[in-house]
C-alpha positions in Angstrom: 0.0 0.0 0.0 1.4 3.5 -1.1 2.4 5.8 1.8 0.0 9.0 2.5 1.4 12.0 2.3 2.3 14.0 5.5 0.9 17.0 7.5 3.5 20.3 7.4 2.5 23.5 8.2 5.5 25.5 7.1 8.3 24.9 5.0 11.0 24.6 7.5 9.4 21.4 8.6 8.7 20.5 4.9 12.4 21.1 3.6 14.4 18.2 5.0 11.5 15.4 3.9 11.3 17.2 0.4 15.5 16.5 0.4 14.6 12.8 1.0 12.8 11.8 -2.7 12.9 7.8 -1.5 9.9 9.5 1.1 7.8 10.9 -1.4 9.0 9.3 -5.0 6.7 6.2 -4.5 3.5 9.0 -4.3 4.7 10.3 -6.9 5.0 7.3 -8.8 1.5 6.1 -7.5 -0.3 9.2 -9.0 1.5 8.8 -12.6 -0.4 5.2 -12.5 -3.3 6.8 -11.3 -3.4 8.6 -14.7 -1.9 6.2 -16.6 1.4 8.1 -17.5 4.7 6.5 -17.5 7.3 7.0 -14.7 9.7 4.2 -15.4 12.8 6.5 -15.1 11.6 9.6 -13.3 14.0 12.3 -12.6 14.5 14.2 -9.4 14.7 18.2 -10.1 16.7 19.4 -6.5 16.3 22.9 -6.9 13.0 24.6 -6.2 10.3 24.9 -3.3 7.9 22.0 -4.4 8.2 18.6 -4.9 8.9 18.6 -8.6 9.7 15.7 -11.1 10.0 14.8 -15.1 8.0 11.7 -15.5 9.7 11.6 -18.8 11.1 13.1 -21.6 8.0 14.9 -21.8 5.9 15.5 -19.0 6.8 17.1 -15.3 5.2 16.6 -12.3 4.7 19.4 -9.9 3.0 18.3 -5.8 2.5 21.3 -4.0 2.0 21.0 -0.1 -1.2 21.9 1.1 0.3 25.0 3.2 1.6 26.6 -0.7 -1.8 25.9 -2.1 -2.1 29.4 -3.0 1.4 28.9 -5.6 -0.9 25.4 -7.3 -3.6 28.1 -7.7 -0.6 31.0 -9.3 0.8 28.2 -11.4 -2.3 26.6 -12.9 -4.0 30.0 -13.5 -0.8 31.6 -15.2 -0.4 28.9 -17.5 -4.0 29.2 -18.2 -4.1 32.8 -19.0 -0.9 33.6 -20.9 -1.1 29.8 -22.9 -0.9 30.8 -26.2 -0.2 35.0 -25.8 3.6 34.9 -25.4 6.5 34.4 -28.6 8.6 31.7 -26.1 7.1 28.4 -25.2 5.4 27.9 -21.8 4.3 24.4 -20.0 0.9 23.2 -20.9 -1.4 21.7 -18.3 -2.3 18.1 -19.1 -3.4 16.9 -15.7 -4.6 18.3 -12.5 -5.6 17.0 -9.9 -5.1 16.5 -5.2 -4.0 13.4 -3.0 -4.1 13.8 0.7 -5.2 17.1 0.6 -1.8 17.9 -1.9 -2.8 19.2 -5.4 -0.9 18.5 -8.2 -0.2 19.4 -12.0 1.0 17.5 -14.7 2.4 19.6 -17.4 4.4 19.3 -20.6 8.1 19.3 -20.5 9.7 22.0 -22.7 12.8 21.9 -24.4 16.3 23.4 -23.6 18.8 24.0 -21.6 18.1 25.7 -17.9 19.7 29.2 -18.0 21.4 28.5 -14.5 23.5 26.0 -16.5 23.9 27.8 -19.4 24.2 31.8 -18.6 27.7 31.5 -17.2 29.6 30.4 -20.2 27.6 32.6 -23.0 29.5 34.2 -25.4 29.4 38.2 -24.1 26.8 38.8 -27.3 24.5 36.1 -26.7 24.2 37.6 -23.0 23.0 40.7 -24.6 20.7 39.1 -27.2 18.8 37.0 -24.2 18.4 39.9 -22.2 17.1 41.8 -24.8 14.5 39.4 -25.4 13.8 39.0 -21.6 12.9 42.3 -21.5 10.5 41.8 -24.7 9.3 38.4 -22.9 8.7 40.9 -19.9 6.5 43.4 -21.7 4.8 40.7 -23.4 3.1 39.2 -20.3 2.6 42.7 -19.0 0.4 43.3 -21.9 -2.0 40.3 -21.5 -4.7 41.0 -19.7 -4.5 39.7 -15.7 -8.0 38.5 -15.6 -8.2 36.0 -12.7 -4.9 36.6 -11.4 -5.8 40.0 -10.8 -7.4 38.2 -7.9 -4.4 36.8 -6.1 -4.0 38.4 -2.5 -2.2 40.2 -1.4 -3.2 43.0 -3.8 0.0 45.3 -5.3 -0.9 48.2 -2.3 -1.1 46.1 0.3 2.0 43.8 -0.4 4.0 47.2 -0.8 2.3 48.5 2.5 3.8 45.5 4.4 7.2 44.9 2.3 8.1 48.9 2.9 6.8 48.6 7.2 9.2 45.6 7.3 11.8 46.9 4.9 14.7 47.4 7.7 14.3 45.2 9.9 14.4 42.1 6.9 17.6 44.0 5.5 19.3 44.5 8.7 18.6 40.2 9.4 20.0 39.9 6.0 23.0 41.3 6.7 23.3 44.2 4.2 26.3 46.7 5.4 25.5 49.7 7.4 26.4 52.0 4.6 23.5 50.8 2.6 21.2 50.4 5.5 21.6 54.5 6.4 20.1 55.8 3.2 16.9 53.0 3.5 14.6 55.3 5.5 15.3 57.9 3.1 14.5 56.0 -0.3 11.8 54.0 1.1 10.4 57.2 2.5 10.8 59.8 -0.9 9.5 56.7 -3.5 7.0 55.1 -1.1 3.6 57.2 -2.3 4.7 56.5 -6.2 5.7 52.5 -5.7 2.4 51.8 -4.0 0.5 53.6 -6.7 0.1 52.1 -10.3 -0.1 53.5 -13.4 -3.3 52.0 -15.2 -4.7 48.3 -14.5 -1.9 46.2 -12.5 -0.2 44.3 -14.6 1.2 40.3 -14.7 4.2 39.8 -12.7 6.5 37.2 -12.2 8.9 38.6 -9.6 11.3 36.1 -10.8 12.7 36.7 -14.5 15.9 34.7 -13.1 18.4 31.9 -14.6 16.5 29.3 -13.0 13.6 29.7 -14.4 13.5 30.1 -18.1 15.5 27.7 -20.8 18.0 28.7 -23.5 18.3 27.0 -26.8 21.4 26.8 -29.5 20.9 28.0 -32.9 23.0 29.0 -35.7 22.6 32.6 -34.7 23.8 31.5 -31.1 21.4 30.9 -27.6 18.1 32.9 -27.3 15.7 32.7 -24.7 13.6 29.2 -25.6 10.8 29.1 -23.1 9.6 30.0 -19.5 9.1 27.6 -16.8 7.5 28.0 -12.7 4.7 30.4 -12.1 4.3 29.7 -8.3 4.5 33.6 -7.0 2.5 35.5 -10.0 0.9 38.8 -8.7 0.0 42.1 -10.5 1.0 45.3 -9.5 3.6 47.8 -11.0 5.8 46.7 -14.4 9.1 47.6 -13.6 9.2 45.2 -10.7 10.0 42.3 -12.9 13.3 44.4 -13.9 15.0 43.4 -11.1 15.5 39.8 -11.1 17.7 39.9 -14.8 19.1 43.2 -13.2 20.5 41.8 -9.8 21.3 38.5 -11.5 22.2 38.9 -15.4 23.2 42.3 -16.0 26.2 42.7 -13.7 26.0 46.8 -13.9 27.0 46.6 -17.8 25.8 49.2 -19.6 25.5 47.1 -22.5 23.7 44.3 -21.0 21.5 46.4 -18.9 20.8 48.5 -22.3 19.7 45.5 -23.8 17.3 44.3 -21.0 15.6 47.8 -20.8 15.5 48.5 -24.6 13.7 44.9 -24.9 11.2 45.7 -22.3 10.6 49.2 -24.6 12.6 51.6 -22.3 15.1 53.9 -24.4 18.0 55.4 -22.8 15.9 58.3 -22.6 13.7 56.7 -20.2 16.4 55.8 -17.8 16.7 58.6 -15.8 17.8 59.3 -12.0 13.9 59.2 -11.0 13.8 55.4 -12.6 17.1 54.1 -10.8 16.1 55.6 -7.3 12.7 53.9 -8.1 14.5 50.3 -8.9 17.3 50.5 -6.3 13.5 50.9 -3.6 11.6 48.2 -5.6 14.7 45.9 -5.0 15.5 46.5 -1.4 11.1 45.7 -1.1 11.3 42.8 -3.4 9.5 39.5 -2.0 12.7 37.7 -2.4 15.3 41.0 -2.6 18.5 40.3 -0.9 21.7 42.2 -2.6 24.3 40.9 -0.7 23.5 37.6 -1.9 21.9 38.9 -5.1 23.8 41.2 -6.8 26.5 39.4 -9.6 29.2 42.7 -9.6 32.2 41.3 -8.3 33.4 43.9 -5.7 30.2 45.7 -5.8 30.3 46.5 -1.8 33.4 47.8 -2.3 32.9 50.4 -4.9 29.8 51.7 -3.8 29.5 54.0 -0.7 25.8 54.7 -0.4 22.7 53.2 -2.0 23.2 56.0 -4.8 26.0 55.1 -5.7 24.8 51.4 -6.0 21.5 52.2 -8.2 24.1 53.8 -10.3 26.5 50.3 -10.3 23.5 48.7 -11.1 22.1 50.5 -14.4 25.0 52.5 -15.1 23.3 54.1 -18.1 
């Protein structure tokens, strides 16, 4: 008889039994058969919050615990609403479904190579041409409509109301340098009224336009961005949010690469002005997952900036 799936109420109880797949494999196995989809070979994916595995060559399985429900409910509707809108691929939802109280998707297994495993060794042009299409990829979802997911809680103003009252104190846990903590009051305080406001209908956001979650493929014209993958912490609310993660993580304070990234997502040079960056360097510092001393890939960057203007400035030095 197949082993139920446990109770957890938080992830720090749920991380060292989802680092254990001989616990929860045979499940996994047991709802493949349930559907009649093969798993003779299934692979293992380590990285991520949920328990995630490819069933095959062609089809991933995603288990969410019951206390993440609400990133089954981001994932299934994102998939749902941008299927078919965007020019790189996306997963397609074959199966859904819940055991024990966990739901569940099936979706379709897309081609390429995970940019975590690629970005590193791309030729310095190719870096520019993915960027440049991130940024268009960006700008893409942002112009679909958010229909249901405009319904995900918390709702932009209220998720910036409690990410700029807890803004500090998170940073100061985090361990960013006192240097960069003395100016936080300030920003937060001058950019707080125009963050928490949008422009126009909220839009699609991602939060996470990062290496690990989008695949590259090879041509003869070199890598572009293939397809998009995990959907688990859509929200709407202001555009320029979903800037930061190919900013902190891909750019590396370029002005090349960082031209690239904004010109894609239909900002011209013009556009970046000293207004924008103090605006960015805030929306970072009250990202949902912002952390720049573990985020930002400028070698040295601590060291050559003094304040947090002179970081927004390292960061989009254009």
């Amino acid at each position: 008889m197949t082993t139920s799936f446990p109770l957890f109420t938080d992830y720090e109880a749920f991380r060292p039994w989802r680092a254990d797949p001989a616990r929860w494999l045979p499940i996994a196995r047991d709802i493949a058969r349930g559907h009649r989809l093969a798993s003779a070979a299934p692979h293992v994916f380590s990285t991520g919050t949920n328990l995630v595995l490819a069933l095959d060559e062609n089809l991933i399985l995603k288990i969410f615990p019951p206390f993440l429900r609400g990133q089954f409910h981001s994932e299934r509707s994102t998939l749902a609403q941008l299927r078919g809108r965007l020019r790189v691929a996306m997963p397609e939802t074959v199966v859904e479904g819940e055991r024990d109280g966990w739901p569940y998707l099936v979706i379709t297994r897309l081609p390429g190579v995970l940019g975590a495993d690629a970005w590193p060794s791309l030729p310095e042009g190719d870096k520019e041409r993915v960027l440049a299409e991130i940024g268009e990829t960006i700008a893409q979802v942002q112009r679909v409509p958010a229909g249901p997911l405009g319904r995900i809680e918390p709702g932009w103003d209220v998720f910036m109301r409690g990410q700029i009252e807890g803004c500090r104190a998170r940073h100061e846990r985090l361990g960013l340098p006192q240097k960069f903590l003395d100016g936080m009051d300030e920003l937060v305080r001058d950019t707080a009224d125009t963050l928490i406001a949008v422009d126009g209908p909220p839009v699609i956001l991602t939060g996470e336009y990062i290496p690990e979650n989008f695949l590259l493929s090879r041509g003869a014209s070199g890598w572009r961005l293939a397809g998009l993958i995990d959907f688990g912490d859509v929200m709407t609310g202001r555009g320029e949010y979903d800037l930061l993660g190919p900013s902190a993580f891909m750019a590396g304070g370029m002005p090349r690469r960082v031209r690239s990234l904004f010109e894609g997502y239909g900002y011209s040079a013009a556009d970046i002005t000293p207004d924008l960056k103090r605006r960015l360097m805030a929306l970072m510092l009250l990202h949902r997952f912002g952390d720049p001393t573990r985020q930002i890939r400028i070698e040295g960057w601590q060291q050559k900036a003094g304040n947090l203007r002179e970081l927004q400035d390292l960061l989009w030095p254009i």
